[in-house]
C-alpha positions in Angstrom: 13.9 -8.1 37.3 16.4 -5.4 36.3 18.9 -6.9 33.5 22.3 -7.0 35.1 25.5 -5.2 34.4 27.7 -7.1 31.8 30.8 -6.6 29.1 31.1 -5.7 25.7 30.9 -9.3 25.4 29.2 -12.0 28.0 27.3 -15.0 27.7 23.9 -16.1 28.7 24.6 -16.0 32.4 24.0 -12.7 32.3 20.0 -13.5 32.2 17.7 -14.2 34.8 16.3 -17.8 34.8 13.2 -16.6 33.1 14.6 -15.6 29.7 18.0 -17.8 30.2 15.6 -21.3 30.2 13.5 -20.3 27.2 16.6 -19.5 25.1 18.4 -23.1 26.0 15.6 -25.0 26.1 15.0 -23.3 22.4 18.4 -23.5 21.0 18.4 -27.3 21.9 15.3 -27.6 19.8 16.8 -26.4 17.0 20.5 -28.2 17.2 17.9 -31.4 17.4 16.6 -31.1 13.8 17.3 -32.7 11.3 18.5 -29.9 8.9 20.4 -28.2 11.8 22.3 -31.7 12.2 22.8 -32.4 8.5 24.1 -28.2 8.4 26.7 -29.2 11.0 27.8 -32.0 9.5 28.6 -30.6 6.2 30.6 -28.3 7.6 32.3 -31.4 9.6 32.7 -32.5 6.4 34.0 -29.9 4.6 31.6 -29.6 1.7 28.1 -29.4 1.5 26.0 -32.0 -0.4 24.7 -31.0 -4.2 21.2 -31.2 -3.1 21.5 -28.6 -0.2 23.7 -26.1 -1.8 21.8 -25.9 -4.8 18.8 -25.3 -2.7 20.8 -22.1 -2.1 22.3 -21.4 -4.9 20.7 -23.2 -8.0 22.7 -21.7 -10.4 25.9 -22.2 -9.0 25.7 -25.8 -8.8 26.0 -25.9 -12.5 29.0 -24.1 -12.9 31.8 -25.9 -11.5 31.0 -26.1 -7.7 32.9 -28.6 -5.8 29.6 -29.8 -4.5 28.4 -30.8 -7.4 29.8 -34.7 -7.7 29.2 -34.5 -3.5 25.8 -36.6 -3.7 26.2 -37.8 0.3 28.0 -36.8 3.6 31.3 -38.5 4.4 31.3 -41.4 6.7 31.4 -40.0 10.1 31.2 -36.6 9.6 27.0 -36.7 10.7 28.1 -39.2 14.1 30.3 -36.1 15.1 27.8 -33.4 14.4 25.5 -35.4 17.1 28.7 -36.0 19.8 29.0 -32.3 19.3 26.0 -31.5 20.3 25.4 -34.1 22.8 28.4 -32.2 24.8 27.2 -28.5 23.8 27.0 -26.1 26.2 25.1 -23.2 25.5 27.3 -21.2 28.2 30.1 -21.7 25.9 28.8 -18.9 23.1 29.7 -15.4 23.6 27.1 -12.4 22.5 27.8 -8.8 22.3 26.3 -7.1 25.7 23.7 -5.3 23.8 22.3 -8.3 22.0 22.2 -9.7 25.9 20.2 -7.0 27.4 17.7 -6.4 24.7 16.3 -10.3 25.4 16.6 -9.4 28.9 14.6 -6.3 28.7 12.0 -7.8 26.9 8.4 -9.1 28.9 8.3 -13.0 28.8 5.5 -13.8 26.1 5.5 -10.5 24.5 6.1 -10.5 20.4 9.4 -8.4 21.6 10.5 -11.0 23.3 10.0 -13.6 20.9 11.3 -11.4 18.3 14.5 -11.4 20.4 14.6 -14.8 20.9 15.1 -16.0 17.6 17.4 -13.2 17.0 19.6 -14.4 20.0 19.0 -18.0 18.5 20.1 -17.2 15.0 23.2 -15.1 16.3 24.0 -18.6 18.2 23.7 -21.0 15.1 25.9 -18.3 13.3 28.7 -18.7 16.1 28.5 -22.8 16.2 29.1 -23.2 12.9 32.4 -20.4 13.2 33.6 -22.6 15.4 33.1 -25.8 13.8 34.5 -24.1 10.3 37.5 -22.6 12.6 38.3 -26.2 13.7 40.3 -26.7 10.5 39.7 -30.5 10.8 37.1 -31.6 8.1 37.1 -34.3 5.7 37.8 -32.3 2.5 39.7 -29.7 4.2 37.0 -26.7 3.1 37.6 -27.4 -0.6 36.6 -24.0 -2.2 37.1 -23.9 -6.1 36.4 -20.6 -7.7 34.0 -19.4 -4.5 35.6 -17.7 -1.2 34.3 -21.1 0.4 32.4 -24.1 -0.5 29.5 -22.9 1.8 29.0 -19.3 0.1 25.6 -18.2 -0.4 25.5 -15.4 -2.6 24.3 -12.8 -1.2 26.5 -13.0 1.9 30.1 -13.4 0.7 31.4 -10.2 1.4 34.2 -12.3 3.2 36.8 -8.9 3.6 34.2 -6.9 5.7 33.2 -9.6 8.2 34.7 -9.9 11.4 35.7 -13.6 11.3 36.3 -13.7 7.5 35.4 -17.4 6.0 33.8 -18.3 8.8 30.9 -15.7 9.4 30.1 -16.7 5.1 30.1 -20.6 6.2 27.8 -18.6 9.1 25.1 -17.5 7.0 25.0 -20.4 5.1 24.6 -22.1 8.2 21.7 -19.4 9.0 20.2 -19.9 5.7 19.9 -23.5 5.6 18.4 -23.8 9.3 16.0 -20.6 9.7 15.8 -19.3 5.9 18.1 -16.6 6.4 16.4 -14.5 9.0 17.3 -10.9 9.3 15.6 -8.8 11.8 14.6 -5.4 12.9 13.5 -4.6 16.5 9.8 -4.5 15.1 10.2 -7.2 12.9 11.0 -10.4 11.3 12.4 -10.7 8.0 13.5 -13.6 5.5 15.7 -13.5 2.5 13.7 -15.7 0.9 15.9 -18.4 -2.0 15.5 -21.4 0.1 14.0 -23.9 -2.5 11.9 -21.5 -4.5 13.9 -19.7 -7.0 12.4 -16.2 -5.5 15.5 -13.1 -4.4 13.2 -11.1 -2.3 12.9 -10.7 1.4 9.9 -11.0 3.2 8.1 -11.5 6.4 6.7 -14.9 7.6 2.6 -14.9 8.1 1.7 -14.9 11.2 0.9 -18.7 11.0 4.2 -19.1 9.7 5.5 -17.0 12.7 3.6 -18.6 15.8 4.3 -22.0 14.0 8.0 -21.1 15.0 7.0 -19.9 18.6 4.8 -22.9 19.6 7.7 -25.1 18.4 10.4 -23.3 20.0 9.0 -23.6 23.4 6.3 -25.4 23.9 7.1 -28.2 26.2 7.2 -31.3 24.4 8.5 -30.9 21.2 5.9 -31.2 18.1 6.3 -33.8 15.9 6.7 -31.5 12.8 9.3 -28.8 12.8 8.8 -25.5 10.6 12.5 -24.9 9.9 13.5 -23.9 7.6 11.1 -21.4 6.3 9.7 -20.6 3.4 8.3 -18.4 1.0 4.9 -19.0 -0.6 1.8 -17.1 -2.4 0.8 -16.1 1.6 3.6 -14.3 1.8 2.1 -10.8 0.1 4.6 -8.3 0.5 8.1 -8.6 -0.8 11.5 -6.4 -0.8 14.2 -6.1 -2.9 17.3 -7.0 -1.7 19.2 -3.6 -2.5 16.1 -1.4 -1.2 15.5 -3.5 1.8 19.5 -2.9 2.9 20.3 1.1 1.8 16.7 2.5 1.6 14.5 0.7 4.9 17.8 -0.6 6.5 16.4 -4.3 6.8 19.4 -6.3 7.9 21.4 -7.9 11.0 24.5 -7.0 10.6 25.6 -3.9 8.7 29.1 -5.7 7.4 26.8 -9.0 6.5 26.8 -7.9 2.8 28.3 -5.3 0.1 25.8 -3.1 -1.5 26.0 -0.9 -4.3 25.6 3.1 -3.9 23.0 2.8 -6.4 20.5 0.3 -6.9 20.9 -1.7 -10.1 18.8 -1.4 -13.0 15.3 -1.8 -12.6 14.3 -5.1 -14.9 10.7 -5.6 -15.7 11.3 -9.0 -13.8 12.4 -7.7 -10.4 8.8 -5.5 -9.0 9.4 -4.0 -6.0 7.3 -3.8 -2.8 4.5 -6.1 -4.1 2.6 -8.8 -3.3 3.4 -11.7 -5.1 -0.1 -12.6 -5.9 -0.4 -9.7 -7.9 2.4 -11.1 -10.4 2.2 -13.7 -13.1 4.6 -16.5 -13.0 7.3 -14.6 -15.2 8.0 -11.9 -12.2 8.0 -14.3 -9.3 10.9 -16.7 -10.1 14.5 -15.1 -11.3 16.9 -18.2 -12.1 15.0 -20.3 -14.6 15.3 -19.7 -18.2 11.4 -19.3 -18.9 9.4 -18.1 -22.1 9.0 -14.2 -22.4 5.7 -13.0 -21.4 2.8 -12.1 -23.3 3.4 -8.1 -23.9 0.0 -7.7 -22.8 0.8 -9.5 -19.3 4.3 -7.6 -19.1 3.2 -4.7 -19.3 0.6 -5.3 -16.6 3.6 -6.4 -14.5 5.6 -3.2 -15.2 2.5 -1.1 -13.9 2.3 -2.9 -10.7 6.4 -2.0 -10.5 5.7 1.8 -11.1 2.3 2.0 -8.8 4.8 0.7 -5.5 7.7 3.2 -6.8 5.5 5.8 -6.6 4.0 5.0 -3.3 7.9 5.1 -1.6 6.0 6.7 1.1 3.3 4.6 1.4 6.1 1.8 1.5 8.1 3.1 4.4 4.7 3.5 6.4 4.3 0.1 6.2 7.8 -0.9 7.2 8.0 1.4 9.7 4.4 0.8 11.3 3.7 -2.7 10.8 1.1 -1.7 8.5 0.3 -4.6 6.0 -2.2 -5.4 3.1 -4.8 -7.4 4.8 -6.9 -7.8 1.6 -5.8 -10.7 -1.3 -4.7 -8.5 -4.4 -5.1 -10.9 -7.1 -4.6 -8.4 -10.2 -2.9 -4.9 -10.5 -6.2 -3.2 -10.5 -7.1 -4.7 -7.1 -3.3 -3.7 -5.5 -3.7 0.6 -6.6 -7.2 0.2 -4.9 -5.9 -1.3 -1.8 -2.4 0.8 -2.0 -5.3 4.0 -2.0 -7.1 3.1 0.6 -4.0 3.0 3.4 -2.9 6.3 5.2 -0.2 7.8 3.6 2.7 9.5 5.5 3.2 13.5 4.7 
């Protein structure tokens, strides 16, 4: 049925039954995991535990943060994160119209509309945990230290430029810690990928990875496993750089959701861009542990894999742009410029 007319801003009453009872019955889902109720409950609490923030930010943790000597939650701050949701609404959350009537327009079981779906899900995580931090009520009254909050991640604490200020960094957090910090494209699916691994590049989940999400989302029971939050591994092939994957193939949510530089910062031999992490040795695919330098043999195979993608930028946006992907497993630099030459190019 045709979407119906709403406001700048409306909530999901707007939708027909048919895309209004997947999204709640989804949303639920998610606010009934574990790492969504532990999330909530830190916020309750008003500082996250060492374990998870350092998850996030694992050099942080060891300069000061006032998570650090936070082992546990507070007494009673995980009890209210449950009576919270036990009393949730979905109704209650306000979207923008267009957000609204791009789930609506999208044909039930179709990737577009699953694609939406999480988007709309995300967006809804984002706004609970505003509220909760908005409250003004936790434990440790949002002790903060050096960093514009307790929950900042770092790549999303450009606090002056957000809409709600604090509240839309505790918001990412919150996104990161649930879904793996999910940005997405109309086309697309995309992870910034720190949770846990030590990696700074964004990728896209496999398709296993993806349909994993689906089938747990709605099927009708829900599975005993759940594959939240997600995260990066050797099947992940292709990679992006944060900078390039913001200013240069415009892979993001929200425009204001971080500060990027006019120019991209210095290439280091330990940042490749655009390639598949299989292709790397150890040395390139982790950035925030102090490891041995390389073999110059082996970094300079590294570097050549770096300068093959540069030089394909084309190639690159084709695949972004497309869906293209590298089916093949590149396992050394020799095997990535044959497959990179054997994919159309864009004139």
């Amino acid at each position: 049925m045709p979407p119906k007319e709403v406001a700048d801003v409306a909530n999901i009453d707007v939708l027909d039954a048919d895309h209004r009872k997947p999204f709640e019955q989804a949303l639920m889902r998610i606010l009934q995991t574990e790492i969504a109720e532990h999330t909530y409950a830190e916020i309750l609490d008003g500082l996250p535990t060492r374990k998870s923030y350092s998850e996030l930010n694992p050099a942080s943790i060891k300069n000061g943060h006032p998570a650090h000597d936070h082992l546990e939650l507070c007494p009673g701050t995980r009890e209210r994160a449950c009576e919270f949701r036990s009393s949730f609404d979905p109704s209650t959350l306000s979207f923008t119209s267009h957000l609204l009537l791009a789930f609506q327009g999208t044909p039930l079981g179709s990737r577009s509309f699953h694609l939406r779906l999480i988007e709309l899900l995300v967006v809804s995580c984002h706004h609970i945990a505003v509220y909760l931090f908005q409250l003004g009520d936790a434990v440790h009254s949002h002790v903060q230290g050096g960093w514009p909050t307790a929950f900042s991640y770092s790549h999303y604490t450009a606090v002056e430029q957000n809409p709600n200020g604090i509240a839309d960094t505790v918001g990412y957090w919150t996104e990161a810690r649930i879904f793996g910090e999910i940005e997405t494209e109309c086309r697309e699916m995309y992870i910034h990928g720190d949770f846990g691994t030590g990696t700074f590049t964004i990728f896209r989940p496999t398709a296993e990875q993806f349909d994993d999400l689906i089938h747990f989302l709605l099927v009708e029971q829900a599975p005993a496993g759940c594959p939240l939050p997600i995260v990066v591994s050797l099947k992940n092939h292709w990679r992006w750089d944060p900078w390039d994957a913001y200013a240069y193939f415009h892979i993001f949510r929200d425009r204001y959701e971080r500060k990027v530089g006019q120019t991209k910062p210095k290439p280091q031999w330990r940042r490749p861009f655009l390639a598949p992490v299989t292709t790397l040795p150890r040395w390139a695919r982790r950035v925030d542990e102090e490891e041995e330098q390389p073999p110059e043999q082996e970094k300079e195979a590294g570097v050549e894999v770096y300068k093959e993608a540069r030089l394909r930028g084309p190639l690159s946006i084709y695949l972004n742009k497309r869906g293209l992907r590298c089916d093949g497993r590149c396992d050394t630099p020799a095997d990535l410029a044959v497959t990179l030459a054997t994919l159309p190019h864009i004139t």
